[in-house]
C-alpha positions, 0 to 999 in steps of 0.5 A: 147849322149844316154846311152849305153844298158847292155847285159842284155837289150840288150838280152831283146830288142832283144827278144821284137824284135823277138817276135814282128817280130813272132806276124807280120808273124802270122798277115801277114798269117792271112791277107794272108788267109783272101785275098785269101778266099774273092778270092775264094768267090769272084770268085765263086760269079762272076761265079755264078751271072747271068748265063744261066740256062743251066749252073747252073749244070756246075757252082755249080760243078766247084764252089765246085771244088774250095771250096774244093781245098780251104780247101785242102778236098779231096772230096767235096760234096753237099747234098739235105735232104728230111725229108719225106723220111727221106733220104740225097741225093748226089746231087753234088760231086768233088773229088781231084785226086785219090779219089773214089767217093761216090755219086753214093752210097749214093742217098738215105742215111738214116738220122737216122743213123745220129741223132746227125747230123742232129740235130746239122744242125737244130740248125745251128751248123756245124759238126766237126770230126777231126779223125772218129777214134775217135767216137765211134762204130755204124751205123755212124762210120762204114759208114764214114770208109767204105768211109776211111774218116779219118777227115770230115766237113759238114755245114748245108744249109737254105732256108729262115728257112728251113733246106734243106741240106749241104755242105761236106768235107771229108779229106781221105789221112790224117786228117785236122783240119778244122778252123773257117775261112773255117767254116766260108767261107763254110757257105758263099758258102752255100747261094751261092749255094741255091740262085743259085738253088733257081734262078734255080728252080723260071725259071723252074716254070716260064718256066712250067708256061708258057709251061702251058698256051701255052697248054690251048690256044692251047687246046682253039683253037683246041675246037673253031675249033671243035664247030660250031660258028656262024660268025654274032652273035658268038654263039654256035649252038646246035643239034637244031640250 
């Protein structure tokens, strides 16, 4: 027969099983988030995979609705940067209900005013604002409070090694701490994003190619029917014949 526990070991088996059960949960939500992010991805991925180009508009803005539900962002937004210009551009914007847009407001956002910024999206890093309240006062501060952000998250977008962009978030009814999963996940989305504009942009060259070539012949048709060929030798004949 097994010995009997004392009270005492039976207070610290109870409190080993309790912490075991709140280590399980905590493993348990992770696993469920992970699930449930491989999802949207998944989804999004599906989405996007040969589509017509006609829907590539139509496809990247219901894929940055589903992003920003992912991370529970009130607005969500895909930016273009021109470094000649010197500007961002709002490219694409999905806000949840009851949130005022900002794209039609900042299509030509000065990147000056975010030195720190866009040096952080060079290097590849992220950028992280739990509470805009916090920085401190400048150009910066003021333009995020004027779209009463109060939490934001922007990671940086690469084509080949080339900086092109980013994809945002911003939390405007209360502050979001964003994790490294959704970090993480957000970078995924990311490439989705420029491989299906990159897609976008090599039909549209094809096409113009092709648009292209189909003017020069007609051009060489409208200029043979023009000059005057001699049907047996296929010669031009000049002023002189």
């Amino acid at each position: 027969m097994s010995e009997k526990m004392s009270y005492d070991e039976l207070v610290k088996r109870n409190r080993e099983l309790e912490a075991a059960e709140v280590r399980w949960n905590h493993t348990k939500e992770k696993f469920d988030i992970q699930k449930k992010s491989y999802k949207v991805l998944m989804d999004i991925s599906s989405n996007c995979i040969n589509i017509p180009l006609d829907d590539v508009e139509s496809a990247i803005q219901s894929s940055l609705k589903a992003i920003g539900e992912f991370v529970s962002a009130d607005r969500a937004y895909i930016f273009k940067y021109d470094f000649d210009k010197r500007i961002g551009i709002n490219r694409y914007e999905w806000c949840e209900k009851g949130i005022e847009p900002q794209i039609h407001n900042l299509q030509q956002s000065p990147i000056d005013a975010f030195p720190e910024w866009v040096a952080s999206h060079r290097q590849g890093d992220p950028v992280v604002i739990n509470m805009i309240s916090d920085l401190v006062p400048g150009q910066m501060k003021k333009i995020l409070e004027e779209q009463q952000i109060q939490s934001l998250l922007s990671v940086p977008m690469f084509e080949d090694e080339s900086l092109v962009g980013f994809s945002g978030f911003d939390s405007v009814r209360k502050p979001h701490n964003y994790t490294q999963n959704e970090i993480d996940i957000i970078r995924i989305f990311g490439k989705i994003i420029v491989s299906l504009n990159l897609r976008s942009n090599r039909d549209k060259e094809r096409k113009q190619i092709i648009a292209d070539l189909q003017d020069a012949v007609d051009n060489i048709k409208t200029l043979s029917g023009l000059l005057p060929i001699c049907a047996k030798c296929k010669k031009i004949r000049d002023d002189k014949g």
